[in-house]
N, C-alpha and C positions, 0 to 999 in steps of 0.2 A: 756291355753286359755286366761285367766287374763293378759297376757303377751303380746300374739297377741291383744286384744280388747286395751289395752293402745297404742301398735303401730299404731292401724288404728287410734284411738282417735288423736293419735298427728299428725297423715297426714293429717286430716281432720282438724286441726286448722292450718296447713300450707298451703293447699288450701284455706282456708278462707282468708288469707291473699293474696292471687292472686288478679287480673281483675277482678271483679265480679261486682253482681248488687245492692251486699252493698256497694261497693266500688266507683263506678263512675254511677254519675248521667249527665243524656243530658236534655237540656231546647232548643224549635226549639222556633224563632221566629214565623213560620208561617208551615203547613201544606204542604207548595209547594214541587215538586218532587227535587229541591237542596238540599233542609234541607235532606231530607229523605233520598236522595243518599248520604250526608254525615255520617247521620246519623249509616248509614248500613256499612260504609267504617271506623268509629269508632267500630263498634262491632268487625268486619274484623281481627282489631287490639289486642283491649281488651274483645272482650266475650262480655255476654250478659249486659248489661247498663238498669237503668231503666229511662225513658223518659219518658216528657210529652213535650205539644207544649202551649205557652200563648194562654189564661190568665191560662191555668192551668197549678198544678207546682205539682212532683213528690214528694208523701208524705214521703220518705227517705232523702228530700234533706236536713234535717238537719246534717243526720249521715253522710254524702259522704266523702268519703277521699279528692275528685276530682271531681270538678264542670266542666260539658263541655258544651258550649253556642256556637249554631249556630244561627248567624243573629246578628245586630246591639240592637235590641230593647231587646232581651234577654241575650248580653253581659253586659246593664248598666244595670239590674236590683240586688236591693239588695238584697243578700243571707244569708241566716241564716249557721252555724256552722264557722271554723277556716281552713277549708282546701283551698288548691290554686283551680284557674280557668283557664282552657285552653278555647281561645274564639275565634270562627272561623267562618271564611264567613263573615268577616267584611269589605263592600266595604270602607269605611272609615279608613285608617290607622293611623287616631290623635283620633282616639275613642280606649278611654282607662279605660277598667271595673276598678272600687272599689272594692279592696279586699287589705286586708292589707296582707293574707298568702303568696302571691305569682300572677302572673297574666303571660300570657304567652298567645301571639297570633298567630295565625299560618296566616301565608302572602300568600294573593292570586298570587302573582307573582311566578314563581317557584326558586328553589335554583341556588342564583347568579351563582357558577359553572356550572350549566347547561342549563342558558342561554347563557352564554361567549360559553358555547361549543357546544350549537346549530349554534350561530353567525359563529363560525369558520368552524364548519362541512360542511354549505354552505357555506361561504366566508374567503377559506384559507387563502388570501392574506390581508381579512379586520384587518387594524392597530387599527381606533380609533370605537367606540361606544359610539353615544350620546344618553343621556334618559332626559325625558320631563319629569320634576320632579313639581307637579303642587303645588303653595304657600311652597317648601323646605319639603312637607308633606312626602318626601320618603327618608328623611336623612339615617335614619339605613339602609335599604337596600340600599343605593349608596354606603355606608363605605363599606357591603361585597361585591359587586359588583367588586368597584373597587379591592377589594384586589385579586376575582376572575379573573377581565380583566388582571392586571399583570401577573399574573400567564400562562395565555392563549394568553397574547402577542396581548393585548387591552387595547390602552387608552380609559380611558371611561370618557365622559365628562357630566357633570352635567350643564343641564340648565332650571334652576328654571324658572316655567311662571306661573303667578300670574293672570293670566286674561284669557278669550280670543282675546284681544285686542294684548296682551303681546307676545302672541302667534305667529300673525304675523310677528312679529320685529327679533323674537327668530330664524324663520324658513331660512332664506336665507342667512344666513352667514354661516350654516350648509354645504353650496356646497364648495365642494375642502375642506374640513376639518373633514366632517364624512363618512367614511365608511356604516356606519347603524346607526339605529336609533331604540328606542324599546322606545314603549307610555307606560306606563303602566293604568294598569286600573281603569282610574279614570273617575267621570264622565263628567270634563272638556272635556277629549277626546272622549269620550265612545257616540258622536251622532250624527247620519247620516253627518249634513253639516260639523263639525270641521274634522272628519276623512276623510272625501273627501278629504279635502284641505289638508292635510297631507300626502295622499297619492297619489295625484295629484303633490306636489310639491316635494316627495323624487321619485317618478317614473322621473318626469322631471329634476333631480339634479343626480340622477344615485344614489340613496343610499337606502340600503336594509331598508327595512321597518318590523320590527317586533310587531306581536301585541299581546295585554294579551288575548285575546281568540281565538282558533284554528277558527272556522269558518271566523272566516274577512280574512282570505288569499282568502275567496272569493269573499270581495270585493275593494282587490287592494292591499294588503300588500304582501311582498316578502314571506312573512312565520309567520302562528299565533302558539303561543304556549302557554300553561298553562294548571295549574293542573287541573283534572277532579274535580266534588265534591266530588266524591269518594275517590280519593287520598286527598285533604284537608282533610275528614274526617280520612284518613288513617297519615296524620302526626298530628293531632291531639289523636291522639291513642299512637304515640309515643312518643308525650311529657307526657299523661298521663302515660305510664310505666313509664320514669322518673323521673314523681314526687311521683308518687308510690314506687320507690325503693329507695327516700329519694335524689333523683338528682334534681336539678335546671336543669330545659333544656334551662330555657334565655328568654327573655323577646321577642323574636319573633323565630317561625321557618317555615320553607319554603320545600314545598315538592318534593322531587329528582327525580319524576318524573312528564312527561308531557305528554299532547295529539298535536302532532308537522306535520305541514299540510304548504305546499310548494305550491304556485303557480305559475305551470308551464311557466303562459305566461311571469309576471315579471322576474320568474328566465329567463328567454330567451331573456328578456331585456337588464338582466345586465348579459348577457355571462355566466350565471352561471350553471352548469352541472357537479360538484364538488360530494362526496361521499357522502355530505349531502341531494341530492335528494333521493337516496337509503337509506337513515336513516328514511325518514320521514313516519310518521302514516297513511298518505294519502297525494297525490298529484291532485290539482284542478287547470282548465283552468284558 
């Protein structure tokens, strides 16, 4: 008996060391249902978490192996103990938390690989891919990107726009030289008037239009795609096991999947009716 009660004893200090609620704490910026779907897409991953939302802050967060911040306002906020932080849902990609353990952000965009091969799914034939890189704020992801598009047999061109002034200048040299086009989500592009004109001017230049969120393929883009908040939540759950099993997972990661929505009448524009229509999550007029 003395023999079994030591065996359960030491499985129980090896589950103690799992995912748990000693182990990773969540801080929401705000109450909204993004935080919360993320929120629940990090349990998903690692089990139960103990969370609060500002200004209130989880009375373990000093013990935490692993700090997880959904929102901008509660990734700069300063934390007490030595453990890394995974900080997600940050529409700002040059926002970068203070912690000297470690810092790891998960990118709203999805994993370069799987944009290049949404691009291709619908447009077998598309050679180059350009992305709207706004003040060079999306360096790191152009580096995978690009090494994605080689791979998938896409030049991907990088052109930095510093304005929306800049913008215009950027956009019509783009005819006869890009295949596609993918904004990412920023909020230079991310509003009614500038998206119009993006979408007006790659409908009339004949170049696929991809955009950081599924529903604008309903209003004008060839095809929207990005990860749900749930899945952000969910690759943030995987960098947390990573840093929990003493791995570095990198200073940015990016979630391998998407919610991917095709608009029929564009695709019908550009002749397109490719294996990529039958890939997609939903398809809208």
């Amino acid at each position: 008996m003395q023999k079994l009660f030591s065996i359960m004893f030491a499985a129980a200090l090896l589950l103690a060391g799992s995912a748990g609620a000693t182990d990773v704490v969540a801080v929401l910026s705000g109450d909204s249902a993004p935080y919360q779907e993320a929120l629940e897409g990090l349990k998903a991953v690692v089990g139960p978490v103990d969370s609060a939302t500002l200004p209130s802050l989880p009375a373990s967060l000093s013990g935490a192996r692993v700090i997880v911040t959904f929102g901008s306002e509660a990734a700069l906020r300063d934390y007490p103990g030595s453990g890394p932080l995974v900080a997600a849902l940050l529409p700002d990609p040059k926002v970068v938390p203070h912690r000297a353990a470690g810092v790891t952000r998960v990118g709203l965009p999805p994993a370069a690989a799987v944009l290049c091969e949404k691009v291709k799914s619908l447009q077998p034939e598309a050679g180059s891919l350009a992305v709207l890189n706004p003040a060079g704020a999306y360096g790191d992801y152009l580096a995978e990107l690009k090494a994605a598009g080689a791979a998938a047999g896409l030049q991907v061109q990088d052109k930095k726009v510093d304005s929306l002034g800049d913008l215009a200048s950027k956009l019509p040299p783009l005819k006869g030289t890009a295949d596609a086009l993918w904004v990412p989500p920023d909020p230079l592009f991310m509003n009614p008037k500038t998206f119009l004109l993006i979408t007006q001017f790659c409908r009339g230049a004949g170049i696929g239009l991809y955009a950081p969120v599924a529903s604008l393929a309903k209003l004008g883009a060839l095809a929207g795609l990005a990860p749900s908040f749930s899945q952000q939540g969910r690759a943030a759950g995987t960098a947390v096991q990573a840093w929990l099993a003493g791995s570095n997972p990198g200073a940015w990661v990016y979630s391998g999947k998407v919610e991917f929505t095709v608009n029929k009448t564009v695709a019908g524009e550009l002749s397109i009716s490719g294996p990529g229509m039958k890939k997609a999550d939903s398809v809208v007029e």
